[in-house]
NUTI-346164 format. One record per residue: residue in one letter; x, y, z of N, C-alpha, C in turn. Coordinates in steps of 0.001 Angstrom, whole numbers, always signed. Layout:
+------+---------+---------+---------+---------+---------+---------+---------+---------+---------+
| resn |     n_X |     n_Y |     n_Z |    ca_X |    ca_Y |    ca_Z |     c_X |     c_Y |     c_Z |
+------+---------+---------+---------+---------+---------+---------+---------+---------+---------+
|    A |       X |       Y |       Z |       X |       Y |       Z |       X |       Y |       Z |
...
+------+---------+---------+---------+---------+---------+---------+---------+---------+---------+
//
This chain:
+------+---------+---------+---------+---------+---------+---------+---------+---------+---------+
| resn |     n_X |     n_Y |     n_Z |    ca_X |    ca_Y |    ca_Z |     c_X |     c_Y |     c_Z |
+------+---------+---------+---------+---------+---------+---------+---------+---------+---------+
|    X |   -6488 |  +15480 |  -15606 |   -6509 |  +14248 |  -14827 |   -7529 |  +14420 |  -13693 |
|    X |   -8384 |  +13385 |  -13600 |   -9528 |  +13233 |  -12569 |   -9118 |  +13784 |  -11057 |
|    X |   -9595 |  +13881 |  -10166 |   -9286 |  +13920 |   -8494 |   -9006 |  +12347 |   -8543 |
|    X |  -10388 |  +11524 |   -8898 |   -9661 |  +10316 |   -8390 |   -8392 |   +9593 |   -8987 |
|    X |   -8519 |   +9331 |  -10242 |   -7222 |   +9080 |  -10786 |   -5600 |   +9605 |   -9964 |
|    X |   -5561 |  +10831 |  -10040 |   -4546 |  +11196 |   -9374 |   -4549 |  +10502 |   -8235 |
|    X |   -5241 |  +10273 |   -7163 |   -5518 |   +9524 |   -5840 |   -4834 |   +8532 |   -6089 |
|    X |   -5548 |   +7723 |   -6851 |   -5183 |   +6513 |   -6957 |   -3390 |   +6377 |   -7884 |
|    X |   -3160 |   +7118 |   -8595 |   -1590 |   +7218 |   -8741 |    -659 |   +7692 |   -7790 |
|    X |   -1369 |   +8525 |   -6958 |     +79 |   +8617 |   -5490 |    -306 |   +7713 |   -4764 |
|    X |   -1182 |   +6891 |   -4232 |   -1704 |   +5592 |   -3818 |   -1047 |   +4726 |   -3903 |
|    X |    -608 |   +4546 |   -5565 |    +138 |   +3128 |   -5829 |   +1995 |   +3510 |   -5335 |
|    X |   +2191 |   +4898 |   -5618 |   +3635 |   +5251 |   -5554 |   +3672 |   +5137 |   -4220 |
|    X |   +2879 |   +5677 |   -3665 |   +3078 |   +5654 |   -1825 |   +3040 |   +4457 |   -1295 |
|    X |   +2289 |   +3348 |   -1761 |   +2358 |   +1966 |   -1180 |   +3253 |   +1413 |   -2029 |
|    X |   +4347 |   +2012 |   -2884 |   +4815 |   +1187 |   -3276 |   +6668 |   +1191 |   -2676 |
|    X |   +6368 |   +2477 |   -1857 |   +7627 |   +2650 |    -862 |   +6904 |   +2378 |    +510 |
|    X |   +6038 |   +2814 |   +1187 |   +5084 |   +1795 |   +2207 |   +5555 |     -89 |   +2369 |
|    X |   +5446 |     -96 |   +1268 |   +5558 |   -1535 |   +1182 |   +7305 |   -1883 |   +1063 |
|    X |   +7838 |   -1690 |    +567 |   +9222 |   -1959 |    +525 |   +9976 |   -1216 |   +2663 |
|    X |   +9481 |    +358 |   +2860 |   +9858 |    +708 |   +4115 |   +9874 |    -592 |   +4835 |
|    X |   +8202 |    -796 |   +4527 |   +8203 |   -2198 |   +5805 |   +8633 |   -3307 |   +5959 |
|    X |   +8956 |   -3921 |   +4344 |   +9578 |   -5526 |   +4255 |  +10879 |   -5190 |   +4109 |
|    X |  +11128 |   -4784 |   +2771 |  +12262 |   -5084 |   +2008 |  +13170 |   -4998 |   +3253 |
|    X |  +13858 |   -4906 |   +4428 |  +14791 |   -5208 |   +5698 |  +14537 |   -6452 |   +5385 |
|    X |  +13751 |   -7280 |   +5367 |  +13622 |   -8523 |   +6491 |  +14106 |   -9718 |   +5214 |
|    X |  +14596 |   -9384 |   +3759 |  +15087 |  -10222 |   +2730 |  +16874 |   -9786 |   +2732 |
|    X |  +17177 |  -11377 |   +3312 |  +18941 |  -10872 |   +3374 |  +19465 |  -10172 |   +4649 |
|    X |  +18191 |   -9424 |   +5295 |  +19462 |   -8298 |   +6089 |  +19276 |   -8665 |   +7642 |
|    X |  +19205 |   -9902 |   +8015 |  +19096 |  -10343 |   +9437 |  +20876 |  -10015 |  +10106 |
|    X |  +21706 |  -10013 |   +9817 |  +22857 |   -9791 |  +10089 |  +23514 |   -8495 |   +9998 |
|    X |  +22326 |   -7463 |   +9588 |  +22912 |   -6264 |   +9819 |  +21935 |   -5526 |  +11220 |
|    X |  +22572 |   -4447 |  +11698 |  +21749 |   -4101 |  +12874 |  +20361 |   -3313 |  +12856 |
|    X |  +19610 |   -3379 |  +13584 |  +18116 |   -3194 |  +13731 |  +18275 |   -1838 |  +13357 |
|    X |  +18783 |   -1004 |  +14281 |  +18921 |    +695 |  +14340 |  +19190 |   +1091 |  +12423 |
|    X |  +20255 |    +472 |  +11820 |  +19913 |   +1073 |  +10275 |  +18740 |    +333 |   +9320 |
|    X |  +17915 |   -1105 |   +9988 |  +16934 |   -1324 |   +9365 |  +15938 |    +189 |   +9451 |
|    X |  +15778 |    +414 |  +11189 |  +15121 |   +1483 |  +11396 |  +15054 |   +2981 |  +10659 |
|    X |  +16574 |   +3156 |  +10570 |  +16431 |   +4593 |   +9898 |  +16513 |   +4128 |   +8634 |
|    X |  +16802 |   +3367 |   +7562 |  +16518 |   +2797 |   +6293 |  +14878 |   +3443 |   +5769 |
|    X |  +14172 |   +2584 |   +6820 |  +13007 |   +2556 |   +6886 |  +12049 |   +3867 |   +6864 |
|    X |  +12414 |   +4479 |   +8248 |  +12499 |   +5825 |   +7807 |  +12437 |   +6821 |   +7038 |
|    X |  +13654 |   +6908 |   +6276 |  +14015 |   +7404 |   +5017 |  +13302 |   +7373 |   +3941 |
|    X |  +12518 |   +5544 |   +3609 |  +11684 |   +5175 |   +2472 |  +10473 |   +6250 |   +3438 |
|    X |   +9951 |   +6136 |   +4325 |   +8544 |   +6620 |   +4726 |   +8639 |   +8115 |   +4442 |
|    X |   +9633 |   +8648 |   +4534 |   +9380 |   +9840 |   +4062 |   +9133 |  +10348 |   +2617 |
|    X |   +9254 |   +9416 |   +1910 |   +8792 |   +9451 |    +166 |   +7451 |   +9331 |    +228 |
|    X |   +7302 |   +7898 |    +770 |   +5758 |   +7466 |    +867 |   +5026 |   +8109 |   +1742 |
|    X |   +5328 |   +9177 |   +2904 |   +4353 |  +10661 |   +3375 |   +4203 |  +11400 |   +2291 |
|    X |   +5456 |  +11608 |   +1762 |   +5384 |  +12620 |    +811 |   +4140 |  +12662 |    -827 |
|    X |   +4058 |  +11405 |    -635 |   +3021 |  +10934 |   -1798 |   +1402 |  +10702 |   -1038 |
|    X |   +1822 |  +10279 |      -5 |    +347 |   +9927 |    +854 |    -618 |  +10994 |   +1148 |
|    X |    +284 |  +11891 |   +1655 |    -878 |  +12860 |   +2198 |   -1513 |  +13708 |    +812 |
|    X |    -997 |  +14340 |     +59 |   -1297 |  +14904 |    -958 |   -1734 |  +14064 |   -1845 |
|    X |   -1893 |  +12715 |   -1948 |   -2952 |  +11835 |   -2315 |   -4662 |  +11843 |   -1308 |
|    X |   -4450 |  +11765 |    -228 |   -5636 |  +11336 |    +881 |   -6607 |  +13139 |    +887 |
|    X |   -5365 |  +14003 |    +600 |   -6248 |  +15387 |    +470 |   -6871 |  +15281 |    -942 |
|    X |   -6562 |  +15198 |   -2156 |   -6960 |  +15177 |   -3076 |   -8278 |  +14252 |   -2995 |
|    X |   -8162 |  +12883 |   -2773 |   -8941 |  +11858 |   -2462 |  -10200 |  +12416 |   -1662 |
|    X |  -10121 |  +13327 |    -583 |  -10836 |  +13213 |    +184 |  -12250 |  +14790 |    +220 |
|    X |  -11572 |  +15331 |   -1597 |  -12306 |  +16091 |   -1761 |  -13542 |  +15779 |   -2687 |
|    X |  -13238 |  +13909 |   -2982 |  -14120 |  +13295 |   -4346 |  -15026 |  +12308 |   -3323 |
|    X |  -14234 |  +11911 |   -2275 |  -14605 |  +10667 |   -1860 |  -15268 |  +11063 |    -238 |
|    X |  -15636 |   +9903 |    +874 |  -15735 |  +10135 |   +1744 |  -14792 |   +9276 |   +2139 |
|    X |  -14381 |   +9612 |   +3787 |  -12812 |   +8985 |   +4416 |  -13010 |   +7724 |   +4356 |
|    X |  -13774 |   +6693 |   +4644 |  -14317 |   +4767 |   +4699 |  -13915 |   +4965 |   +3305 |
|    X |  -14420 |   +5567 |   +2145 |  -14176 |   +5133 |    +614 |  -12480 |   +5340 |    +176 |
|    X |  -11703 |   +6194 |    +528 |  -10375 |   +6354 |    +644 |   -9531 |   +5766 |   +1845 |
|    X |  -10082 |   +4779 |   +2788 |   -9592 |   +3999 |   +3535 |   -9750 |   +3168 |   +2588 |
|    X |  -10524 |   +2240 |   +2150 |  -10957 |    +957 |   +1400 |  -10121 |    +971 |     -85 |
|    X |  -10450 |   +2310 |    -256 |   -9641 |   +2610 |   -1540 |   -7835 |   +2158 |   -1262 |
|    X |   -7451 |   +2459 |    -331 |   -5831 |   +2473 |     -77 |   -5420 |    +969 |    +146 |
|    X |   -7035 |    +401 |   +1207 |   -6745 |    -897 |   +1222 |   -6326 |   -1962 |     +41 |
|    X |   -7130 |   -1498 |    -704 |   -7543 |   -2056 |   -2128 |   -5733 |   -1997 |   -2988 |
|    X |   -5568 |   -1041 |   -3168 |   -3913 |    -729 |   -3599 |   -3182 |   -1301 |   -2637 |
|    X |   -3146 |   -1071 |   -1441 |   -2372 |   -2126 |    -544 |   -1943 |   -3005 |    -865 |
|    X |   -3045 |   -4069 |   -1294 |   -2765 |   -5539 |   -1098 |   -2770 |   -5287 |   -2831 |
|    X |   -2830 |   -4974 |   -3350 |   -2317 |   -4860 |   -4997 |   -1186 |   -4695 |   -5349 |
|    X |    -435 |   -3674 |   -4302 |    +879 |   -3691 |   -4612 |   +2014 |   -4621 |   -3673 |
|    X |   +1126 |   -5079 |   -2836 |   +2177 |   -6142 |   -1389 |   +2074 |   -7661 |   -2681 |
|    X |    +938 |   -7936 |   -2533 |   +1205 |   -9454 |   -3174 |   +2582 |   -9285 |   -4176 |
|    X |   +2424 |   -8757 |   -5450 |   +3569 |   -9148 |   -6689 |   +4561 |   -8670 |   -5617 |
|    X |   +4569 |   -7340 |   -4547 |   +6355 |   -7343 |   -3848 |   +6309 |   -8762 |   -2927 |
|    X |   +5672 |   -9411 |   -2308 |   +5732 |  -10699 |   -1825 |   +6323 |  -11922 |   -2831 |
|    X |   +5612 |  -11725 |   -3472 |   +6028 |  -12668 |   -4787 |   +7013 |  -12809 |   -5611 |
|    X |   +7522 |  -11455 |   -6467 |   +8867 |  -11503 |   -6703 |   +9762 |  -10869 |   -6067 |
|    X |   +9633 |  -10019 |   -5283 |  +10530 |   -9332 |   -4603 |  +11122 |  -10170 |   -3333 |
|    X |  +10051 |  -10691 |   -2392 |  +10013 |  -11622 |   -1227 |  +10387 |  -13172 |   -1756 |
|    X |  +10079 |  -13567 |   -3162 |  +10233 |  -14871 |   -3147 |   +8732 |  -15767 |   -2584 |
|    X |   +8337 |  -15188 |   -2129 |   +6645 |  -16257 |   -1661 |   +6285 |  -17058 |   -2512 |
|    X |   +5892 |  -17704 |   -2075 |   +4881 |  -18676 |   -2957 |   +3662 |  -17994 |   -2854 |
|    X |   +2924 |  -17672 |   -3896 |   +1104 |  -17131 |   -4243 |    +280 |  -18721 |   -3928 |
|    X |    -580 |  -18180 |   -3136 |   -1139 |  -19323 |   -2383 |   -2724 |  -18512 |   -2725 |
|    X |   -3445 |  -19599 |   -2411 |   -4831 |  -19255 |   -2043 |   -5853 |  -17958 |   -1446 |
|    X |   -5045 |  -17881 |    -188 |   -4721 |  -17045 |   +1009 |   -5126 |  -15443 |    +198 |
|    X |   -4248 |  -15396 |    -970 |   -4554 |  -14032 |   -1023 |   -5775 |  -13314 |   -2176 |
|    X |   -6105 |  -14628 |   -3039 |   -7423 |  -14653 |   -3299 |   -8501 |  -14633 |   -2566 |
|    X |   -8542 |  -14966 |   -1428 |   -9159 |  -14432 |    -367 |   -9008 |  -13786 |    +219 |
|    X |   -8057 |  -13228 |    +773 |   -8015 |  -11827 |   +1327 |   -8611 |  -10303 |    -100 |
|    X |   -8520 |  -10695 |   -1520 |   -9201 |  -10013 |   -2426 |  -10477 |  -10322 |   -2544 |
|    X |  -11020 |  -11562 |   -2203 |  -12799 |  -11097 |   -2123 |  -12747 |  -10226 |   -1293 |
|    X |  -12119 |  -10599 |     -46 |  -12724 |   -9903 |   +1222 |  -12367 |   -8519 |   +1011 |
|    X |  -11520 |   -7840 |    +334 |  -11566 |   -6702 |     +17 |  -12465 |   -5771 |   -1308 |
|    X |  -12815 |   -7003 |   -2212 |  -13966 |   -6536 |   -3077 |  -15429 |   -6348 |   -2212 |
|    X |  -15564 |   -7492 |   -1237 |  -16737 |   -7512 |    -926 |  -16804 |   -5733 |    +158 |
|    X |  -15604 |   -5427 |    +599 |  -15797 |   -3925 |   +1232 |  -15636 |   -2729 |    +361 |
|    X |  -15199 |   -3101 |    -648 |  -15145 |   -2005 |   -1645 |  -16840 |   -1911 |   -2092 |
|    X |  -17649 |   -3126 |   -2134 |  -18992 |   -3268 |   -2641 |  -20028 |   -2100 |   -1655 |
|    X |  -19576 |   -2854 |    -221 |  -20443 |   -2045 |    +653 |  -20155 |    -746 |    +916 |
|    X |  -19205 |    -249 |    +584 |  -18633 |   +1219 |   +1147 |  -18974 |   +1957 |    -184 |
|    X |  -19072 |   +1963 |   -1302 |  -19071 |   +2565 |   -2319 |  -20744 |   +2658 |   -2747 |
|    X |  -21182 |   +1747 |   -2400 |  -22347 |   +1618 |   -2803 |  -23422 |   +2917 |   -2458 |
|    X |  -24382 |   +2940 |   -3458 |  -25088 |   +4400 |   -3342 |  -25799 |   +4576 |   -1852 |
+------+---------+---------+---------+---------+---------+---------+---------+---------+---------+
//
């Protein structure tokens, strides 16, 4: 398996508890108290360290740091929209077709030779 490949598979696992640490509280759980949203939260981030860093080292022996920033960005919003969508209930709007140019168009300039 590639350096980058691997990157990009603890990437998606790490934003894919990243992304739940940070929302998944705020569907349903307004009536429970802040302090176990907090350590909830917590708890998920320590999976998603656990995948992150040993992704960003691997990453950062193929790539330069702007190309594995952009890179994470890029998975970011790849894995937030569908948890917005079915997980959150959102409506998919416009909004985030544009926020994906605007992230192709930095993947263009940062990668570029």
């Amino acid at each position: 398996m590639t350096p980058y490949f691997k990157t990009i598979l603890l990437l998606v696992a790490s934003n894919a508890f990243m992304t739940f640490a940070w929302y998944a509280h705020l569907k349903g759980h307004e009536s429970r108290p802040l302090f176990l949203a907090v350590f909830a939260s917590w708890g998920i981030a320590f999976f998603e360290y656990s995948l992150q860093v040993p992704a960003n080292r691997i990453g950062y022996n193929v790539m330069s740091l702007a190309q594995l920033k952009i890179l994470q960005e890029v998975i970011a919003l790849s894995v937030f929209v569908p948890f917005a969508v079915f997980y959150m209930k959102e409506s998919f709007n416009w909004n985030y077709i544009w926020a994906a140019l605007c992230i192709v168009g930095a993947v263009f300039f940062i990668f570029r030779g």
